[in-house]
Backbone bond lengths (Angstrom), bond angles and torsions (degrees), N, CA, C in turn:
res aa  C-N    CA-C-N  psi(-1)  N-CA   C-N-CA  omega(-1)  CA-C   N-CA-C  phi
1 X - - - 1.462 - - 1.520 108.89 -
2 X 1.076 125.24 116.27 1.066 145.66 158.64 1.763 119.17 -11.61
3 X 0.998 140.82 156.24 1.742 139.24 146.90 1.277 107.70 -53.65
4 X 1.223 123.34 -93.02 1.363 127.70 -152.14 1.497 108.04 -64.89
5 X 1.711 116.76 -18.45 1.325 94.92 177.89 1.767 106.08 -75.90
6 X 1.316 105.19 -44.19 2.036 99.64 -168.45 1.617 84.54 -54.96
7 X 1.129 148.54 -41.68 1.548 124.90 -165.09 1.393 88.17 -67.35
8 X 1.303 131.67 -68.73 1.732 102.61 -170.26 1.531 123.94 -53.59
9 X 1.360 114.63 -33.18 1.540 97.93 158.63 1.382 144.42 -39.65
10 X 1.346 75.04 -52.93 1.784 94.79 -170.88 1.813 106.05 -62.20
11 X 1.331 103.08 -44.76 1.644 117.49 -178.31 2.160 113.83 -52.16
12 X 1.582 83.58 -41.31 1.372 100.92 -166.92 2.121 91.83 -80.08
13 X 1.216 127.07 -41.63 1.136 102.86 -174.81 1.594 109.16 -96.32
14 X 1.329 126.26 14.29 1.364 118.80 172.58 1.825 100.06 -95.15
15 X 1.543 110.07 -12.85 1.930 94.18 -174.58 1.441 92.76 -93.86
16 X 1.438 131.51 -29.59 1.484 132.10 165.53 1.648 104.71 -29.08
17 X 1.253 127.65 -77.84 1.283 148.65 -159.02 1.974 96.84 -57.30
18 X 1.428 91.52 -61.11 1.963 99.85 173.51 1.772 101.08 -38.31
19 X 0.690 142.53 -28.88 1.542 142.61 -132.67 1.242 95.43 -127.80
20 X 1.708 114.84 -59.12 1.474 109.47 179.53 1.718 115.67 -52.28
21 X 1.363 98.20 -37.43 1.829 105.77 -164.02 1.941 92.27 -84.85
22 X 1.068 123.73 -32.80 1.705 112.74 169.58 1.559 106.32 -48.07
23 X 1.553 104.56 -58.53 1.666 110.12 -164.38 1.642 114.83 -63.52
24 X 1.515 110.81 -21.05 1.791 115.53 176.61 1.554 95.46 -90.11
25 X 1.015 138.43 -35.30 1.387 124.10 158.29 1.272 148.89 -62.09
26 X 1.265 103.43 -31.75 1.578 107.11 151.47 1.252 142.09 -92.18
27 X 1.478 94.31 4.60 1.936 114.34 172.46 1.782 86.60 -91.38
28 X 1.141 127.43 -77.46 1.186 104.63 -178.67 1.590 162.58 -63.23
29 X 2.004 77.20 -1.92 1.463 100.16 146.79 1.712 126.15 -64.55
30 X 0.832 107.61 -37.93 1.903 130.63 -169.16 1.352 93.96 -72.67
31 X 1.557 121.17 -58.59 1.621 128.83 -177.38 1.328 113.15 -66.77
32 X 1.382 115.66 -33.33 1.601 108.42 171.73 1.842 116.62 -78.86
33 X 1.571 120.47 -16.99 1.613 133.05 172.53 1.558 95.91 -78.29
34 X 1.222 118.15 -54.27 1.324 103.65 -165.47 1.269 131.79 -69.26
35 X 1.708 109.80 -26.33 0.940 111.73 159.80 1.724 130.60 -84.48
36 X 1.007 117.14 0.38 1.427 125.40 166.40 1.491 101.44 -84.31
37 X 1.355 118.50 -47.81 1.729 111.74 173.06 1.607 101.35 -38.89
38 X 1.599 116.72 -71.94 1.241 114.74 -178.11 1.268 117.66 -34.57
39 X 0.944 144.09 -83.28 1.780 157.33 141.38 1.655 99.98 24.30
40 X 1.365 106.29 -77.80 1.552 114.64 167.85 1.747 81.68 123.97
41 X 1.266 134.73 47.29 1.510 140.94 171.50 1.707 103.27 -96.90
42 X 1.191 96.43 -31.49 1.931 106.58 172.39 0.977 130.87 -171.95
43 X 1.418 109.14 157.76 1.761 103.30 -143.36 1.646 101.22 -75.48
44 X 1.091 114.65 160.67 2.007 118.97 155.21 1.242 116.85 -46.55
45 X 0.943 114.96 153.53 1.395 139.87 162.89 1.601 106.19 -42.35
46 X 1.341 123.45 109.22 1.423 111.23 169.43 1.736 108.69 -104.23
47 X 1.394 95.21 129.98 1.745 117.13 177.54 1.719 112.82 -106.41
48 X 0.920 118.28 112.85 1.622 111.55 166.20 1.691 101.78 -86.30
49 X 1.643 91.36 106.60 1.466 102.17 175.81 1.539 118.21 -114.43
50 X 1.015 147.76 147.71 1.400 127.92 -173.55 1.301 83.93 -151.93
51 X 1.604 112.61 149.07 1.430 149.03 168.06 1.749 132.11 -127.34
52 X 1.005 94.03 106.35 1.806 102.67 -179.88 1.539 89.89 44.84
53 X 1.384 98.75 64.51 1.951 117.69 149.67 1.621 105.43 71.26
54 X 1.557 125.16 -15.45 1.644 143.03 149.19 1.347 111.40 -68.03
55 X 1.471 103.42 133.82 1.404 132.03 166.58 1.470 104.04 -72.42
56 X 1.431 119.13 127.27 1.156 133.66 179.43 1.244 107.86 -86.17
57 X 1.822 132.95 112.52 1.142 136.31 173.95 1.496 126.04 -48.11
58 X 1.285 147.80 156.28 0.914 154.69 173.15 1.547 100.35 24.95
59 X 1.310 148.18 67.63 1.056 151.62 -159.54 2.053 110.72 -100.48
60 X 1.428 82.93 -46.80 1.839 91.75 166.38 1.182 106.02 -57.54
61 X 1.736 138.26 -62.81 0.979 148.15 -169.22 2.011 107.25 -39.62
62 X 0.976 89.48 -51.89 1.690 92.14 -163.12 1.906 101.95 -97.85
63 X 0.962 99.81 14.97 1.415 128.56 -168.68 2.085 88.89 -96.37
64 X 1.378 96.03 -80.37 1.566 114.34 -179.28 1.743 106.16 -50.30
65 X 1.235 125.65 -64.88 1.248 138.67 162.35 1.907 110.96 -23.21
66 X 0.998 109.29 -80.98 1.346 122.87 160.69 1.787 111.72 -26.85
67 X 1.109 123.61 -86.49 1.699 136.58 166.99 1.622 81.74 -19.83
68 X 1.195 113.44 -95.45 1.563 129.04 -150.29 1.532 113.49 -40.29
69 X 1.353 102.63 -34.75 1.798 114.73 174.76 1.685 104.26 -68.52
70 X 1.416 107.27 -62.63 1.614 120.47 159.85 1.561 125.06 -11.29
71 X 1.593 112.93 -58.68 1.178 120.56 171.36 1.458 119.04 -87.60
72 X 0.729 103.11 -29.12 1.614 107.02 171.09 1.432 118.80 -65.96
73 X 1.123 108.89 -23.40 1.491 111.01 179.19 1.079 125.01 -111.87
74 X 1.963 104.39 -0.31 1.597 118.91 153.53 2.027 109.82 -89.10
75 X 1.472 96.74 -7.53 1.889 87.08 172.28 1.339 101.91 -90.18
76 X 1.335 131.33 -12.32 1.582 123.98 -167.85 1.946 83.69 -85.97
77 X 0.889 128.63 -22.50 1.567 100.12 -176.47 1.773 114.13 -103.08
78 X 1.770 99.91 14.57 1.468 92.88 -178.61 1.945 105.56 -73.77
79 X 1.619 120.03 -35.44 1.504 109.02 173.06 1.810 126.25 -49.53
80 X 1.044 99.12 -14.93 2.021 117.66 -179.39 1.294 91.61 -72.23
81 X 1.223 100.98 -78.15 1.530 112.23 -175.18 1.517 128.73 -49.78
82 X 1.279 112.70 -48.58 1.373 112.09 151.62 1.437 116.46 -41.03
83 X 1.116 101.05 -76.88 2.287 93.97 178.34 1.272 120.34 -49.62
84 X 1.751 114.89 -39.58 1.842 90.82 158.80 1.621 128.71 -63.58
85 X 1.255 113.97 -8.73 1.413 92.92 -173.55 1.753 113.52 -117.32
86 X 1.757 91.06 2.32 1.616 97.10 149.37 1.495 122.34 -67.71
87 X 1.730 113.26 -30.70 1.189 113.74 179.59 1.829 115.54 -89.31
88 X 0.823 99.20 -16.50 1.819 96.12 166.67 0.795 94.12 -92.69
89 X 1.725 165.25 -77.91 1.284 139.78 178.61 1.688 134.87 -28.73
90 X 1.503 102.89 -33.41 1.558 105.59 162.81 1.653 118.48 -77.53
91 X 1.439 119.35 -40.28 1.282 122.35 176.80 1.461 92.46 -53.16
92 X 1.851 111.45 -79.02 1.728 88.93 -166.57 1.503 152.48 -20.48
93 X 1.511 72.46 -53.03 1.625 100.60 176.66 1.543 106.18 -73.95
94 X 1.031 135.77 -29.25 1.219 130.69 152.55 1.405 132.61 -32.51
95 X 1.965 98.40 -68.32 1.182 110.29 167.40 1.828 134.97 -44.02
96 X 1.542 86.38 -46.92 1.387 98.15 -177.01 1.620 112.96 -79.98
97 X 1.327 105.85 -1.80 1.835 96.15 179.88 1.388 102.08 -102.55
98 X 1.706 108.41 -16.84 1.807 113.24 166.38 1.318 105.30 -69.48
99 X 1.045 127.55 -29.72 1.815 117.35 -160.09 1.703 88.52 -102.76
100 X 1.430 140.09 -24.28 1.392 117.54 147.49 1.096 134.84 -78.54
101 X 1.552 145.00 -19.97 1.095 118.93 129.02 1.426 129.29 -44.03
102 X 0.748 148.22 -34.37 1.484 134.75 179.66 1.578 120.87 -76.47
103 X 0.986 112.92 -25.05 1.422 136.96 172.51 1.376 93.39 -90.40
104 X 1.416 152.07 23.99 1.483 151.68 178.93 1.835 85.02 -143.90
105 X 0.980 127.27 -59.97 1.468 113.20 176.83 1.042 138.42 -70.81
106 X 1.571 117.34 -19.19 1.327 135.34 137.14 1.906 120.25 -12.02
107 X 1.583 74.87 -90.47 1.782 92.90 160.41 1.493 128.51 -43.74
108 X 1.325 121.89 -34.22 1.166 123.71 -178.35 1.212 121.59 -102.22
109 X 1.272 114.86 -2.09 1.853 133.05 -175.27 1.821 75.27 -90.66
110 X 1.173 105.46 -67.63 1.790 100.96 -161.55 1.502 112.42 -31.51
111 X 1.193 114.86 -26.30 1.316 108.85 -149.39 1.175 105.33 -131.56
112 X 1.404 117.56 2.55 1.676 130.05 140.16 1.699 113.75 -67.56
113 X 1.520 92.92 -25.41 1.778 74.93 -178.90 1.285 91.46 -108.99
114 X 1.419 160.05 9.64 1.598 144.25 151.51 1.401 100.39 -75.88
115 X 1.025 126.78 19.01 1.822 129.44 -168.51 1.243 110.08 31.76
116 X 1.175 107.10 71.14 1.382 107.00 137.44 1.420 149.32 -66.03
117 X 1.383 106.85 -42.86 1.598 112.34 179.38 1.766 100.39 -106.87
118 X 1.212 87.11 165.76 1.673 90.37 -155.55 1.901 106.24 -151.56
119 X 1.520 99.34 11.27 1.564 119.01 174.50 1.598 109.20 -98.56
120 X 1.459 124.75 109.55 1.426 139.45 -154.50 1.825 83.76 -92.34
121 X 1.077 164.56 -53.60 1.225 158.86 -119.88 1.322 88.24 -102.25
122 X 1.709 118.43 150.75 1.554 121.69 170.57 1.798 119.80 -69.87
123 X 1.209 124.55 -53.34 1.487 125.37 -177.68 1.330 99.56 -52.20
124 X 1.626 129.71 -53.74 1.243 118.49 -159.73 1.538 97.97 -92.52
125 X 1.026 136.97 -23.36 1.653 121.80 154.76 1.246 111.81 -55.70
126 X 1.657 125.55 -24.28 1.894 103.27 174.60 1.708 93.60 -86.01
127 X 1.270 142.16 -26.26 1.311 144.38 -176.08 1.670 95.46 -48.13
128 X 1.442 108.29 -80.93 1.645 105.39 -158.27 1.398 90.54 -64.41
129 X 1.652 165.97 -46.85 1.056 126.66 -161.07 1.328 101.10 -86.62
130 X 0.786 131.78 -13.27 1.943 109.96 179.31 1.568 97.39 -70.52
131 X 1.149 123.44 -44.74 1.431 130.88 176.60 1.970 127.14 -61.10
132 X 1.394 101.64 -21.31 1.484 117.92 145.27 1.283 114.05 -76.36
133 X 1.289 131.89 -43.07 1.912 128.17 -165.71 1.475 91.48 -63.81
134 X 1.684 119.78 -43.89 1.651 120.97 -146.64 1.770 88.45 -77.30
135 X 0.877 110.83 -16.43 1.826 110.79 -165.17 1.747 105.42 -94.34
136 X 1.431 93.34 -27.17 1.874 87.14 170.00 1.514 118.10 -80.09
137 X 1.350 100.39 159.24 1.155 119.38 -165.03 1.877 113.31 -78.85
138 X 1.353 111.53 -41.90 1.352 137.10 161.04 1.628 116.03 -49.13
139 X 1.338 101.16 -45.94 1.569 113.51 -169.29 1.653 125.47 -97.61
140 X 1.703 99.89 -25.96 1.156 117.19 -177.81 1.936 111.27 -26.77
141 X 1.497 114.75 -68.25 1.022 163.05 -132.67 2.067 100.76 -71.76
142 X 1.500 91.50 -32.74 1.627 116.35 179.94 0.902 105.37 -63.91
143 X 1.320 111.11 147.95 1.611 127.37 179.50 1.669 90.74 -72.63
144 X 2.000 104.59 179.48 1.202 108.95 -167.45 1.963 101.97 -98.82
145 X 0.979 106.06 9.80 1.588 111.29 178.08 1.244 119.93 -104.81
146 X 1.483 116.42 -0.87 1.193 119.31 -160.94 1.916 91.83 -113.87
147 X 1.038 92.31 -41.14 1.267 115.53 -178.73 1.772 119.27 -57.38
148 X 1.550 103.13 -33.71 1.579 141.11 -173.12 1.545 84.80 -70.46
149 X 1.152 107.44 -80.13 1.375 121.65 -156.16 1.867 100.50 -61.00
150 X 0.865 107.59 -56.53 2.218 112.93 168.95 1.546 100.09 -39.03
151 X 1.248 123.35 -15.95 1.559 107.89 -149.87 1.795 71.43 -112.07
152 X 1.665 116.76 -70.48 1.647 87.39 -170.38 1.561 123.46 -73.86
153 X 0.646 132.30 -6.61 1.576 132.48 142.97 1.675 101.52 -37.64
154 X 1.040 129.76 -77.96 1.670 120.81 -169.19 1.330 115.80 -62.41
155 X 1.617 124.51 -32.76 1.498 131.66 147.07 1.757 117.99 -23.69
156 X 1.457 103.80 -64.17 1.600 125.88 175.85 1.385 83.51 -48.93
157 X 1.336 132.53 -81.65 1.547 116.90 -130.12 1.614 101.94 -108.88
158 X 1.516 104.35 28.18 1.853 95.37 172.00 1.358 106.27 -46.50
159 X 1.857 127.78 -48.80 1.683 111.40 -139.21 1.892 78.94 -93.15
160 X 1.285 118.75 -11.81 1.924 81.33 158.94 1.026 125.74 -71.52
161 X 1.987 120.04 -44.36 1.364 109.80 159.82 1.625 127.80 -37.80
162 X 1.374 120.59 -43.52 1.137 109.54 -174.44 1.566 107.67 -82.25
163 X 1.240 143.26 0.67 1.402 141.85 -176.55 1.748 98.77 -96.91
164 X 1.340 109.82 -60.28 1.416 120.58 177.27 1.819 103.41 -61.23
165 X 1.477 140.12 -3.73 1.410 110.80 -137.97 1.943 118.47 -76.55
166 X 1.040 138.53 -132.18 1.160 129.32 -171.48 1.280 103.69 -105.77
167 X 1.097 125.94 -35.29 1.769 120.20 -177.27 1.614 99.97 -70.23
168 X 1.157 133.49 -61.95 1.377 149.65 -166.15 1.479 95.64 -64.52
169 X 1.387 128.48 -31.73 1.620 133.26 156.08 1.650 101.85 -42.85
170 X 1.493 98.99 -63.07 1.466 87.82 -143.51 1.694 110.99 -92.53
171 X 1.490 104.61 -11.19 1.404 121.02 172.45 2.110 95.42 -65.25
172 X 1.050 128.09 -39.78 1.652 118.99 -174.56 1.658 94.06 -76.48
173 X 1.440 114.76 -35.77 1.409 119.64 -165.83 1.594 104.66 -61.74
174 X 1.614 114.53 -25.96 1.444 113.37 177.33 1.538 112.52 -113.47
175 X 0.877 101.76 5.56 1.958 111.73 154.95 1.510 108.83 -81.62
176 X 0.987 125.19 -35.52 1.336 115.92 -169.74 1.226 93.95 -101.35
177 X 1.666 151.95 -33.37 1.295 134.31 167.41 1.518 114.14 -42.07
178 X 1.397 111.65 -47.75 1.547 125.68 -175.80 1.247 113.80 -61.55
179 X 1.429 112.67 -46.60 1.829 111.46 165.49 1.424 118.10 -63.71
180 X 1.454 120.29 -32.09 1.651 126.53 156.05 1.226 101.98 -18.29
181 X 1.591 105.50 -101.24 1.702 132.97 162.86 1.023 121.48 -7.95
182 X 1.377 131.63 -43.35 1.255 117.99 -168.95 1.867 97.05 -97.81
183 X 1.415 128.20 -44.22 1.247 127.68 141.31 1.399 120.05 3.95
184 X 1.199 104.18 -64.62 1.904 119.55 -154.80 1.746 91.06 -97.00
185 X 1.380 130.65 -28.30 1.081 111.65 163.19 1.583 122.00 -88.96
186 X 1.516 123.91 -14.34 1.406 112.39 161.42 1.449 115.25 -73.11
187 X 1.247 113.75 -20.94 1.670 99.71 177.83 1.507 110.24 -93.36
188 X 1.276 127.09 -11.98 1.734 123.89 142.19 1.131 130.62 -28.75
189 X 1.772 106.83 -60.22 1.345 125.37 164.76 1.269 128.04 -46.22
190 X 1.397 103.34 -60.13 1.444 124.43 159.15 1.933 122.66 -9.38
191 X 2.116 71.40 -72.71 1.935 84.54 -173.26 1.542 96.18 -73.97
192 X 1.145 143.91 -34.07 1.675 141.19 178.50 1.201 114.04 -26.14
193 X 1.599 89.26 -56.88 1.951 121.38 -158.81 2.005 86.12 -71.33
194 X 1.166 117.71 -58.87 1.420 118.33 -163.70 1.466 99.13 -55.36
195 X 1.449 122.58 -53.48 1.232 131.66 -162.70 1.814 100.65 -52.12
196 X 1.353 104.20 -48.23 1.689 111.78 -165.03 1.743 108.52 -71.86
197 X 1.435 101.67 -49.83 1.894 99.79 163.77 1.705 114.02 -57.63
198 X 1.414 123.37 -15.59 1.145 108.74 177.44 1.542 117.66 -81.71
199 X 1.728 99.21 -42.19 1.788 111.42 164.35 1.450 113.18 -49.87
200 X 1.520 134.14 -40.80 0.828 130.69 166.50 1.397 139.90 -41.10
201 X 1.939 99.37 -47.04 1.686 104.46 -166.38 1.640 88.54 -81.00
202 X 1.202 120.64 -32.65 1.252 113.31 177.57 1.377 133.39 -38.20
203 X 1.199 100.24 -54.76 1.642 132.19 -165.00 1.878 92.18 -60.03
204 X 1.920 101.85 -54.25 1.263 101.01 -168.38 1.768 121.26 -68.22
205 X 1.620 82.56 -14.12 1.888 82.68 -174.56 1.701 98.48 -91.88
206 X 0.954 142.99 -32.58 1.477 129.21 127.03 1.557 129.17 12.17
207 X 1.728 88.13 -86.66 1.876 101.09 175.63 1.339 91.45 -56.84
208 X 1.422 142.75 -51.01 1.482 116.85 -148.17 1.742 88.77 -84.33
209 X 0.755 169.57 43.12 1.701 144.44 -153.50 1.954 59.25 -145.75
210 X 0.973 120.94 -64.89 1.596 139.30 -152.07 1.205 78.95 -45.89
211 X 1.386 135.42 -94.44 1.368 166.66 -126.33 1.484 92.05 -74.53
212 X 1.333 121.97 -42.90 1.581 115.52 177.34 1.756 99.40 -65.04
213 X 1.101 130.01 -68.93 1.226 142.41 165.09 1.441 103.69 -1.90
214 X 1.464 106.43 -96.40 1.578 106.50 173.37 1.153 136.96 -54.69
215 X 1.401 130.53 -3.60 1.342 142.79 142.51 0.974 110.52 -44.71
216 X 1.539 121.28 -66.27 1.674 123.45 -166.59 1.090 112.09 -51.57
217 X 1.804 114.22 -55.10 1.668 121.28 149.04 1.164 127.53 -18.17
218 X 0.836 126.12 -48.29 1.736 125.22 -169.88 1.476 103.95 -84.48
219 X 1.556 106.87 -30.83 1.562 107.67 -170.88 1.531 105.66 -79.27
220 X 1.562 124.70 -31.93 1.272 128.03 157.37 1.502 128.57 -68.14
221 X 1.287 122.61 -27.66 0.947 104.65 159.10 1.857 128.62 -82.91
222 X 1.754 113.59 -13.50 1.334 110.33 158.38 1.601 126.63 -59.36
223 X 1.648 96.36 -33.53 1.551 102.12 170.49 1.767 123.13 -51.82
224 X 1.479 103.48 -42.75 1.277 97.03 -177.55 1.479 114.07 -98.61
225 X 1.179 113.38 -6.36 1.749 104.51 166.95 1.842 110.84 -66.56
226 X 1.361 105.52 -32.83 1.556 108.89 159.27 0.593 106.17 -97.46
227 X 1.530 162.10 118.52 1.416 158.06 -10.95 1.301 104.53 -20.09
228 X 1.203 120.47 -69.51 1.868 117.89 176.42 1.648 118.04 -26.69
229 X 1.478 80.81 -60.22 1.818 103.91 -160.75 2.009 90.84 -49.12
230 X 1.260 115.48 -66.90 1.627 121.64 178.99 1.191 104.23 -53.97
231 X 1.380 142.33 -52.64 1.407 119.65 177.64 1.314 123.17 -51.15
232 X 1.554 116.54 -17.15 1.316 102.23 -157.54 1.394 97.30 -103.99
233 X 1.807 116.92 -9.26 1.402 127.08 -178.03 1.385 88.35 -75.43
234 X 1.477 142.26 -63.12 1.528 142.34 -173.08 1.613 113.75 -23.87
235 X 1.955 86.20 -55.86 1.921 82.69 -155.12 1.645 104.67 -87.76
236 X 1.928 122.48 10.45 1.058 113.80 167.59 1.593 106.87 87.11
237 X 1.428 128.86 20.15 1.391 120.64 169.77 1.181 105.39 -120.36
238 X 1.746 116.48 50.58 1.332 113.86 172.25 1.673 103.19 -144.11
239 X 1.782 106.50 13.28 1.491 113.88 169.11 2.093 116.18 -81.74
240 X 1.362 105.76 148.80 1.397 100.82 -171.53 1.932 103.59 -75.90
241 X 1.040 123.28 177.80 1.928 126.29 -171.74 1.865 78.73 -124.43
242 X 1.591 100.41 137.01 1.779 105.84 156.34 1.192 118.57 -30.17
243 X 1.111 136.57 150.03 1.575 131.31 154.52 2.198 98.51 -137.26
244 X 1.996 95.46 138.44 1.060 76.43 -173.48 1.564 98.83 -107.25
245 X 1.351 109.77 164.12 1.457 122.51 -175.35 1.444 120.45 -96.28
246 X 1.564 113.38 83.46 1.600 113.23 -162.00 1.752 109.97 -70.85
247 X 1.162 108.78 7.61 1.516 119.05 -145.54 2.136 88.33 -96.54
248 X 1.433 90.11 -40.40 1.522 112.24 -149.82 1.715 87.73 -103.06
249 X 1.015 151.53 32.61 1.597 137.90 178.43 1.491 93.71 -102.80
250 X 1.590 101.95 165.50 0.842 127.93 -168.38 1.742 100.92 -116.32
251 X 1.419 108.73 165.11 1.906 109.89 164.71 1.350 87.78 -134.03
252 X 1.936 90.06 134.44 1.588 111.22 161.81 1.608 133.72 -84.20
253 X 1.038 137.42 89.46 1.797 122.31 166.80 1.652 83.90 96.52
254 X 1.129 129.58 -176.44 1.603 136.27 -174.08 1.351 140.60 -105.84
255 X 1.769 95.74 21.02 1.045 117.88 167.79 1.670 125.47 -59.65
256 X 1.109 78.32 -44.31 1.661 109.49 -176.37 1.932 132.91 88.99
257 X 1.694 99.53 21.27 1.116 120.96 -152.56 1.483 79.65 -102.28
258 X 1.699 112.00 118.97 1.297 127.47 174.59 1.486 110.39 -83.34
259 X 1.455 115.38 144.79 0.911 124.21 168.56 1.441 138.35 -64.21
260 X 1.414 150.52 179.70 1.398 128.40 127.72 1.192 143.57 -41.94
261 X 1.220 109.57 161.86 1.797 102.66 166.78 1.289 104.20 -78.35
262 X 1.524 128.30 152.22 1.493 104.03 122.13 1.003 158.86 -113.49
């Protein structure tokens, strides 16, 4: 609990109490007059009251009567009131000794799992951490019950601290960075590999676009070597001329006058 809040507590339930002990005192001031009025020990209350231009009879009288009923029937609700504000005073105080313990085990969980304490037996495991809380600076300040209870609370949950603790934190914390890494470099690879089969199909639909290309080429230019080839069979400059064979003649009878070839 805080400073300034217990000073507003404390402030707020000491003017409660001022107030309660005014209001039982002046009801039983009123109850001890009124009934002496009754008695005839002293007179009533005299009121000069007047109504639609009439003097109102005994007007103090029922005046005093009235008051005295008034308070009396504001002391019958001081026990209510008292128990509600025992119970908002216990909740608070409740609250606020829950939110310091926890804010005390906080601190002491931390530092169960940086290993700090290092005493396996229960009494002397609540010994050294109550004896760490009293040495912090944060914690000092806590009552010794709050502190009690922070300490077996961290007792309870040493073997999570020690299962969860900070090395074994940070040793998974760099296992899983490393599986990151290797992650982020297989899917590098990945897009590389995709990137290079894509240059590839490219490249090949290329050669073929090419390869269709020069096909057609070849087929156009076979077209017109025949067209040629028949034109040139048409106009007759693709017939052979005699040739004679002086090598190969013959001589007739003894003239010696060679013949033709044929």
């Amino acid at each position: 609990m805080t400073e300034p809040a217990r000073q507003a507590a404390v402030a707020t339930s000491i003017l409660q109490q001022i107030c309660t002990l005014v209001l039982v005192i002046a009801a039983l001031a009123m109850v001890a007059l009124t009934a002496a009025a009754f008695a005839g020990l002293v007179p009533w209350l005299d009121l000069p009251v007047a109504y639609a231009g009439a003097e109102v009879a005994e007007a103090g009288m029922w005046a005093q009567i009235g008051l005295t009923v008034l308070l009396l029937a504001l002391v019958g609700f001081l026990p209510s009131a008292a128990r509600m504000r025992r119970i908002e005073v216990t909740a608070r105080d409740f609250h606020l000794s829950m939110a310091d313990v926890a804010k005390a085990y906080d601190y002491v969980h931390a530092a169960d799992r940086e290993g700090n304490f290092l005493l396996e037996r229960e009494f002397d495991a609540m010994r050294e951490r109550m004896d760490w809380m009293r040495r912090h600076p944060d914690l000092s300040e806590l009552e010794h019950d709050v502190l009690q209870v922070a300490a077996q609370m961290s007792v309870e949950s040493r073997e999570l601290a020690e299962i969860y603790s900070d090395e074994k934190v940070e040793r998974a914390r760099t296992f899983l960075r490393q599986r990151q890494k290797e992650v982020e470099d297989y899917r590098e690879r990945i897009a590389m590999a995709q990137a290079t089969v894509g240059e590839m199909r490219r490249w090949m639909q290329s050669v073929s676009v090419e390869e269709g290309v020069a096909e057609k080429q070849l087929d156009r230019l076979r077209k017109d070597l025949a067209e040629i080839t028949d034109a040139m069979r048409l106009t007759g400059h693709d017939r052979q001329e005699n040739v004679v064979d002086l090598s190969g003649g013959r001589r007739s009878g003894t003239d010696g006058v060679a013949t033709p070839a044929e």
